[in-house]
C-alpha positions as CSV (number, residue, x, y, z in Angstrom):
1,X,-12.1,-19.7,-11.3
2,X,-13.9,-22.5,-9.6
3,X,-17.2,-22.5,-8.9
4,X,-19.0,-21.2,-5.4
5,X,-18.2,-23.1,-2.4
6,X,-19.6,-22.1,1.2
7,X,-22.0,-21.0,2.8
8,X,-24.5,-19.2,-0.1
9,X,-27.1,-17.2,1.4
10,X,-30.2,-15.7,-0.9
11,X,-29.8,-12.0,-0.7
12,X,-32.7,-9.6,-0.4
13,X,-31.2,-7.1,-3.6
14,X,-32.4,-9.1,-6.5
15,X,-31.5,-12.8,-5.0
16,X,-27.8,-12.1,-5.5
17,X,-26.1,-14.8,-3.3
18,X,-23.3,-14.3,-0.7
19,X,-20.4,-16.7,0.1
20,X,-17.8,-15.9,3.6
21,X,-14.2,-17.0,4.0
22,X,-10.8,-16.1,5.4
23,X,-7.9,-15.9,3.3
24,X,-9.2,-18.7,0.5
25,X,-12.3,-20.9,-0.6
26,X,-10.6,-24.0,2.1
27,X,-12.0,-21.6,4.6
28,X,-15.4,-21.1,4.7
29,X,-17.1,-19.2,7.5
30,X,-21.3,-20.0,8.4
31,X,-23.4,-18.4,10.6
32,X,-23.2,-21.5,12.5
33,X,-19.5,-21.7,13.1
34,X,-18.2,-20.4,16.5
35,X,-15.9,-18.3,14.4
36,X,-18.7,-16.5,13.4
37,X,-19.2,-15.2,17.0
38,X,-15.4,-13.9,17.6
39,X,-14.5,-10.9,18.1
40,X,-12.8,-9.2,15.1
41,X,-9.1,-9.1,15.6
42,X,-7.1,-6.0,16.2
43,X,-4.8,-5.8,14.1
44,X,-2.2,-7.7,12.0
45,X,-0.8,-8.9,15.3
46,X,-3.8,-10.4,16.9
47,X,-5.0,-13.9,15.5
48,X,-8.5,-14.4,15.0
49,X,-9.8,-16.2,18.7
50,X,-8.0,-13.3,20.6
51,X,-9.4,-11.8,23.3
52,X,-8.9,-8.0,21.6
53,X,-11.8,-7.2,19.6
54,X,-11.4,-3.7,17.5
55,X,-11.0,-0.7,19.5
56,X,-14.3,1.1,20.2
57,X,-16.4,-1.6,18.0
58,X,-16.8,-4.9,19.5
59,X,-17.5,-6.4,16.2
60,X,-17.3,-10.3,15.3
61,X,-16.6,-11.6,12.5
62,X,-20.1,-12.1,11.7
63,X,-21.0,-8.6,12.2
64,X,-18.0,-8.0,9.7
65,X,-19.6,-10.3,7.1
66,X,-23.2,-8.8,7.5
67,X,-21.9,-5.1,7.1
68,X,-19.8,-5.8,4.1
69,X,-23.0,-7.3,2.4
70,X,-25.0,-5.0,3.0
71,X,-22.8,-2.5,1.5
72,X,-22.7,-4.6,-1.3
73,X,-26.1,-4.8,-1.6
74,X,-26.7,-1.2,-1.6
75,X,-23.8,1.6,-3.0
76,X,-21.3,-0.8,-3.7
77,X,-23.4,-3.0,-5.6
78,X,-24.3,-0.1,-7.6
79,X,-21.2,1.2,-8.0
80,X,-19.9,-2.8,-9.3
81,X,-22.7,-2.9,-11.5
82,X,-20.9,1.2,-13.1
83,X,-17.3,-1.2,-12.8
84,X,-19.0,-4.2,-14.8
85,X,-20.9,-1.8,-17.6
86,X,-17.7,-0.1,-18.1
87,X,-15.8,-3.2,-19.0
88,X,-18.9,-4.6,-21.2
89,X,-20.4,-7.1,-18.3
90,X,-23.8,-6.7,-16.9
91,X,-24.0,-8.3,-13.3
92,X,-26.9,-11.3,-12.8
93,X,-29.8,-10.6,-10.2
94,X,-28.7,-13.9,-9.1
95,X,-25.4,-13.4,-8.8
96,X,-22.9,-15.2,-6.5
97,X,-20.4,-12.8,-4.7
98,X,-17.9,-14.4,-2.6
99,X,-16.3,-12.2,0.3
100,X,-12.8,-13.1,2.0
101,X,-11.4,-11.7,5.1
102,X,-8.3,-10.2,4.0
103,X,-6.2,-9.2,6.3
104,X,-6.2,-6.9,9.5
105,X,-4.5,-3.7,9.5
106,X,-4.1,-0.6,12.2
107,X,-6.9,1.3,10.0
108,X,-8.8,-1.1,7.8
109,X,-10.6,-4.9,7.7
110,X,-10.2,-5.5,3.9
111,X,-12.1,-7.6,2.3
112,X,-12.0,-9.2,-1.0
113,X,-15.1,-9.9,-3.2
114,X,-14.8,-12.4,-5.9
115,X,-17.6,-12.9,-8.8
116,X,-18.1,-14.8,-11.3
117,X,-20.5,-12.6,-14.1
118,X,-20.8,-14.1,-17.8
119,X,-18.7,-17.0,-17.3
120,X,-15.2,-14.4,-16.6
121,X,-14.0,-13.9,-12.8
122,X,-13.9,-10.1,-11.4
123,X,-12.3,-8.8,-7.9
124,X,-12.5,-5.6,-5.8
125,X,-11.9,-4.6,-2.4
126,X,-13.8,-3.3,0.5
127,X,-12.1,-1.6,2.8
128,X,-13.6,-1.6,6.6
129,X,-13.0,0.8,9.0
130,X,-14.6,-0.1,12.4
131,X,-12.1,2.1,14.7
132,X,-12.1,6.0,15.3
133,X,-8.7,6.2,13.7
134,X,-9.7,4.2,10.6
135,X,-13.2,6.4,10.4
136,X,-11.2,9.3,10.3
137,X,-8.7,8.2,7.7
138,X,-10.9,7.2,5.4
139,X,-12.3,10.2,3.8
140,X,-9.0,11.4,3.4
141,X,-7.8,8.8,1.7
142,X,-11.1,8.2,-0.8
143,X,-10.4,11.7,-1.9
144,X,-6.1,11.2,-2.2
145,X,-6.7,7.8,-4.3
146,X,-9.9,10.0,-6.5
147,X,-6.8,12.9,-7.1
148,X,-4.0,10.6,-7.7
149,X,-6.0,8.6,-10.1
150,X,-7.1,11.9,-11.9
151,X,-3.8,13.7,-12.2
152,X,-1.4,11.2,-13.0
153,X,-1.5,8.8,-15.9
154,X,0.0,5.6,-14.4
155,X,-2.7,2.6,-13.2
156,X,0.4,2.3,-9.7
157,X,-2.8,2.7,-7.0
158,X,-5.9,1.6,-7.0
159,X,-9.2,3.2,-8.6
160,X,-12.0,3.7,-6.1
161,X,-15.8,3.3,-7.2
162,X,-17.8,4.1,-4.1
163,X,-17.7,4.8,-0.4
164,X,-20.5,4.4,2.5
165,X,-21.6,3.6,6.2
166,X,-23.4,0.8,7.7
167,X,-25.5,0.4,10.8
168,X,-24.0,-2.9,12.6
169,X,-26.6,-2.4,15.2
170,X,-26.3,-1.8,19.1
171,X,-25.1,1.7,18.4
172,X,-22.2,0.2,16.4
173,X,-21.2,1.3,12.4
174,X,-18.9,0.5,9.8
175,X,-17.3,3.0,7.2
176,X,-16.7,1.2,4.0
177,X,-15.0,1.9,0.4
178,X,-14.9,0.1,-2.7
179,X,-11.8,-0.2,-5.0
180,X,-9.7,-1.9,-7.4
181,X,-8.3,-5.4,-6.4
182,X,-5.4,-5.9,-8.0
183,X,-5.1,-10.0,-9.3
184,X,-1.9,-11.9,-8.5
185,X,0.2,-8.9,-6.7
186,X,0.9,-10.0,-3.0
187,X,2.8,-8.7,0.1
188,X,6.1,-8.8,0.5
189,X,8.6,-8.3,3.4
190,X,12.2,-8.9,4.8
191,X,12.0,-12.7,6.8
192,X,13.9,-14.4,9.5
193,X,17.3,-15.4,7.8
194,X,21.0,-17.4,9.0
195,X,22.1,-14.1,7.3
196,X,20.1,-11.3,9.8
197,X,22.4,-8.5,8.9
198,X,20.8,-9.0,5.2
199,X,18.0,-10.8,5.1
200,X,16.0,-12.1,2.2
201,X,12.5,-10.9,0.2
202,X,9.5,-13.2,0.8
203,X,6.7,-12.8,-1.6
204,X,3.6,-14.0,0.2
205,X,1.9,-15.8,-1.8
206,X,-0.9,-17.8,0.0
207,X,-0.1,-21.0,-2.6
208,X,3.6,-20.8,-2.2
209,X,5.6,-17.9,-0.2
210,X,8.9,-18.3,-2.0
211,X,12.0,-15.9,-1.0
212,X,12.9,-13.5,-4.2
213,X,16.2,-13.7,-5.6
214,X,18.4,-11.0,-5.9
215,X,17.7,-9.5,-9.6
216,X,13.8,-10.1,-8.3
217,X,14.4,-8.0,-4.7
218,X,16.1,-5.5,-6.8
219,X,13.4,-4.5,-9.2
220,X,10.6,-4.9,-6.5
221,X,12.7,-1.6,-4.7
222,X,13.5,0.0,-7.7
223,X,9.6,-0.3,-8.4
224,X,8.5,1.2,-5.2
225,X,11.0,3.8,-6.1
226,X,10.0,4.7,-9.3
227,X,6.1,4.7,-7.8
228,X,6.9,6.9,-5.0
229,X,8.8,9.2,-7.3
230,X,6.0,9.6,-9.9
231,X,3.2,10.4,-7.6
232,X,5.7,13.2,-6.7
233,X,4.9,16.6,-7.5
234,X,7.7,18.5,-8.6
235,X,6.0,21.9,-8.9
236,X,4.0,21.6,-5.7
237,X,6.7,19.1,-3.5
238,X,3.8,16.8,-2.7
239,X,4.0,13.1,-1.9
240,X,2.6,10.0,-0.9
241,X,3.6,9.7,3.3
242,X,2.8,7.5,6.1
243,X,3.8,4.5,4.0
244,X,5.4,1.9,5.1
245,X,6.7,-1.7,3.7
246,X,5.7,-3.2,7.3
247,X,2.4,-2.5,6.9
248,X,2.2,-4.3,3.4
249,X,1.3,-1.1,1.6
250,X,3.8,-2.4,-1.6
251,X,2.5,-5.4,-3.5
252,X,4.3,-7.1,-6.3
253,X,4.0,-10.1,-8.9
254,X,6.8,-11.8,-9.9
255,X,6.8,-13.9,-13.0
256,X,9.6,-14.8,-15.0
257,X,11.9,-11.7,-15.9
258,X,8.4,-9.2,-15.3
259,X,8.1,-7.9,-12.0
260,X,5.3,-5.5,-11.7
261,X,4.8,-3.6,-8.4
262,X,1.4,-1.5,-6.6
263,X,0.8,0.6,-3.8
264,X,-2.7,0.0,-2.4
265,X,-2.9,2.4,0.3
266,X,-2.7,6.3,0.4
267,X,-2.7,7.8,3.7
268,X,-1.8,11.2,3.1
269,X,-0.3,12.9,0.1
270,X,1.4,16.1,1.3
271,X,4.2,18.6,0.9
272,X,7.4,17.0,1.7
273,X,8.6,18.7,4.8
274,X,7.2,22.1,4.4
275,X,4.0,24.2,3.2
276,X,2.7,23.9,0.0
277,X,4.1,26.1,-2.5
278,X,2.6,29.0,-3.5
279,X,1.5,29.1,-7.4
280,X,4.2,31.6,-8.1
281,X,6.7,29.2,-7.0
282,X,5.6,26.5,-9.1
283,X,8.7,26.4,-11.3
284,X,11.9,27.3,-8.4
285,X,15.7,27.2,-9.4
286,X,18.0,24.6,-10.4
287,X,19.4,24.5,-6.8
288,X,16.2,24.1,-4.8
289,X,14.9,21.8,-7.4
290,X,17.8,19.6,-7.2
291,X,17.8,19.9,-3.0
292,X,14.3,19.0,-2.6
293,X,14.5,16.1,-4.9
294,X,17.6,14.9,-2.8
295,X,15.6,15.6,0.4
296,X,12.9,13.0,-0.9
297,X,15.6,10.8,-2.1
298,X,16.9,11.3,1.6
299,X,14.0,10.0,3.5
300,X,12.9,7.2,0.8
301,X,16.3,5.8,0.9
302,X,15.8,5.4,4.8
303,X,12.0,4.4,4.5
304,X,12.2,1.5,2.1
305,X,15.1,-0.3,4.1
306,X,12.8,-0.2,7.3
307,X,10.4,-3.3,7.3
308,X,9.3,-5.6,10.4
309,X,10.6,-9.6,10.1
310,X,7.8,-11.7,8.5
311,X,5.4,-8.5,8.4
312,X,4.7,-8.4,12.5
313,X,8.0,-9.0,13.9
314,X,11.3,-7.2,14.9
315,X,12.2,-4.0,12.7
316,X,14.2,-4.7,10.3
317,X,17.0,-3.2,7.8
318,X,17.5,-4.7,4.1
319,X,21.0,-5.0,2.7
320,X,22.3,-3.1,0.1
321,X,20.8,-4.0,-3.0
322,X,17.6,-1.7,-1.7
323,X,19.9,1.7,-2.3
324,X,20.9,0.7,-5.4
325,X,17.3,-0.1,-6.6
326,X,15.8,2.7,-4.7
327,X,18.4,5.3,-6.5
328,X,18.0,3.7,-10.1
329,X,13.9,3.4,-9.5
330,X,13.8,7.2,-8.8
331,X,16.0,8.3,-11.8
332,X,14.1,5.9,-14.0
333,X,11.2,7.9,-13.0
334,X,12.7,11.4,-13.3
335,X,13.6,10.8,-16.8
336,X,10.0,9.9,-17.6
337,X,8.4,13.0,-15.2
338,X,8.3,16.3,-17.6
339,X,10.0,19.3,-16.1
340,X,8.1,21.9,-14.0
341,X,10.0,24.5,-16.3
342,X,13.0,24.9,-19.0
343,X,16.1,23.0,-17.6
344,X,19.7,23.2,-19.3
345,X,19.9,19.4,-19.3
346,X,17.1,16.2,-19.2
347,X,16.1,16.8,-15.2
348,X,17.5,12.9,-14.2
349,X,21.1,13.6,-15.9
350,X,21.1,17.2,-14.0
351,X,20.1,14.9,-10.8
352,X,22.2,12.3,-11.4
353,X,25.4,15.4,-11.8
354,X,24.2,17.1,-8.6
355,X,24.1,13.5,-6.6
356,X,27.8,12.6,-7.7
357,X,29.3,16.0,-6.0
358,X,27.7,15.2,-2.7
359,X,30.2,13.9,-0.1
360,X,30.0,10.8,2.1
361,X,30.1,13.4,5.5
362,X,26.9,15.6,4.2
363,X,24.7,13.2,2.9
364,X,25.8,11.4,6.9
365,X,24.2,15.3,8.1
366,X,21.5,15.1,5.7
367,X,20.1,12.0,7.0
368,X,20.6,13.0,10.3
369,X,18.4,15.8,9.9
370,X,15.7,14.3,7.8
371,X,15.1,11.1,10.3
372,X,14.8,13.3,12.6
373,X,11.8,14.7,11.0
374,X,10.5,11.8,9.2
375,X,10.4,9.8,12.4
376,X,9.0,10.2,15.8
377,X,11.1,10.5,18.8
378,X,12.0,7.7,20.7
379,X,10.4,5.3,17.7
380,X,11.9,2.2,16.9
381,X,12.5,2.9,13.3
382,X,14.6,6.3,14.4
383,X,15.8,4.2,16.7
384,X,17.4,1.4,13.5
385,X,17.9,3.9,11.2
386,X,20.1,5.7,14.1
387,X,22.3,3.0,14.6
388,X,22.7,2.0,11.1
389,X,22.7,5.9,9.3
390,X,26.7,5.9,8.8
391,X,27.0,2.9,7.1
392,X,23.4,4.0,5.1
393,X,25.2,7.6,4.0
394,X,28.9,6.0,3.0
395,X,26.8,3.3,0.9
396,X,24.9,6.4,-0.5
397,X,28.1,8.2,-1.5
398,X,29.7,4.6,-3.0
399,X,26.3,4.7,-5.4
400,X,26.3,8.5,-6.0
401,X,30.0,8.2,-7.4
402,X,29.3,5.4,-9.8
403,X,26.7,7.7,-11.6
């Protein structure tokens, strides 16, 4: 990594330094920039000079900056300095931190916060909630990422080290958390294509966006699948919800033949559709095993063909290569998951049986009835997913017969 660039500033914690930017070190932010003095976008859809400051904050981006540092300079720099003696580093009293505006999002102001400690390059995030609705979430989803983390094996989310609030002054504060930054993964979403019926993966990588190609798109969905499906409880029916690939919750790297896959938001993890189980029910029968795993199957089939064009624009449907992916992701998954109780056969062969006999006209009802749940009224993803639900179930059924 090359060394700092920007505007350093000596810290009071120990005379670490402090370095601001947007999205890379070509964009350096000072206190005496008028960028400094804008109000902080939005969201997603507002570019930085707009008019719309966060709701219920009126932050700028300097505010943003000066909160995020001095979170670092209290709980989160302890809690880097836990991160760093785990891994055998011991951060410098003069250390140089380097903090990048991330992206905007409906709940959070990411940042991400580079340093350079005994001559090797580290990264975290700091997620920054400055609206009511991003206050609110947050709690909820320090303590779903701490659970995830702690009940299943797989590294698929982010670890999270430390959460905290700032004063931003004026009667104003910042909620904050610290948590893994995962190197090299980027967003991806559905773009603007000759082809719109089907259009094409673009990894966004801030060097060089490049569309995926097909054997790429296909193993980024049947990664999300097979995520989704092992963060999925089968003795308690819990899952990850709210997520959504619009809102560049999915990451991936591509390189080569390896494509790896992360989800870096957890807004909820909840019972899929109904209240949790009792602890008496944790192992049920064959048959309402196998109909609640095609009842999740059901809605993220629908929910990882939805995206918006380019990340902000129209909705958007992918083509076909999605349900295959999605169904191979999630038996992949099942066949590593171990049963919730004695089954006559491996639980992704018994699956795989059980979606063969299902016919072209009830999956059509099935997914009529679980978008009607999974999405709000008069939204525009029931909306899509309406209007394209026939062609969604026969394509099902095509897939379900190869098994």
């Amino acid at each position: 990594m090359k060394g700092p660039k920007g505007h350093g500033v000596a810290g009071p914690a120990g005379g670490a330094r402090f370095a601001y930017f947007l999205e890379t070190l070509d964009q350096p932010v000072t206190p005496e920039q008028p960028l400094w003095r804008l109000p902080l976008p939005l969201s997603r859809t507002f570019g930085l000079g707009s008019s719309q400051a966060a709701s219920g904050s009126a932050l700028s981006i300097g505010d943003y900056f000066e909160a995020v540092r001095s979170f670092l300079e209290g709980t989160g720099g302890e809690a880097i300095a836990g991160c760093l003696k785990k891994q055998g580093a011991e951060a410098s009293a003069a250390a140089f931190f380097r903090i990048f505006l991330a992206k905007h999002g409906e709940y959070y102001h990411p940042s991400r916060v580079e340093a350079d400690i005994g001559g090797k390059p580290f990264c975290w995030v700091v997620n920054v909630a400055v609206s009511a609705a991003g206050k609110a979430l947050l709690p909820r989803e320090y303590a779903a990422l701490e659970r995830l983390n702690r009940e299943f094996s797989a590294g698929h989310v982010p670890e999270v080290y430390a959460a905290g609030m700032v004063d931003a002054g004026n009667g104003r504060s910042v909620d904050l958390f610290l948590g893994q930054w995962f190197p090299g993964f980027h967003e991806f979403h559905l773009t603007s294509s000759p082809a719109p019926a089907e259009p094409p993966v673009l990894l966004w990588d801030a060097e060089a966006g490049r569309r995926l190609d097909p054997d790429q798109t296909r193993a980024v969905y049947h990664e999300v699948a097979r995520i989704l499906t092992h963060y999925f409880s089968l003795t308690t029916r819990e899952g990850i919800g709210a997520w959504h690939h619009a809102a560049g919750d999915f990451v991936a790297k591509v390189g080569g033949r390896r494509t790896e896959v992360r989800l870096v938001t957890v807004r909820e993890y909840r019972p899929l559709f109904r209240a949790r189980q009792d602890a008496d029910d944790a192992c049920p029968d064959l048959k309402t095993l196998l109909d609640t795993l095609l009842i999740f199957l059901l809605n993220l089939g629908m929910r990882t063909r939805l995206d918006r064009l380019d990340g902000t624009g129209e909705m958007a449907w992918s083509g076909p290569v999605a349900v295959e992916a999605t169904v191979a992701g999630m038996l992949a998954a099942l066949a590593e998951k171990p049963a919730p109780c004695e089954l006559p056969l491996p639980l992704d062969g018994l699956f795989r049986r059980y979606l063969a006999a299902c016919s072209s006209d009830d999956l059509l009802e099935m997914c009529l009835a679980v978008a009607a749940k999974a999405f709000p009224p008069g939204s525009p993803e029931l909306a899509l997913v309406e209007a394209r639900i026939q062609s969604h179930a026969e394509m099902l059924s095509e897939v379900f017969g190869r098994l």
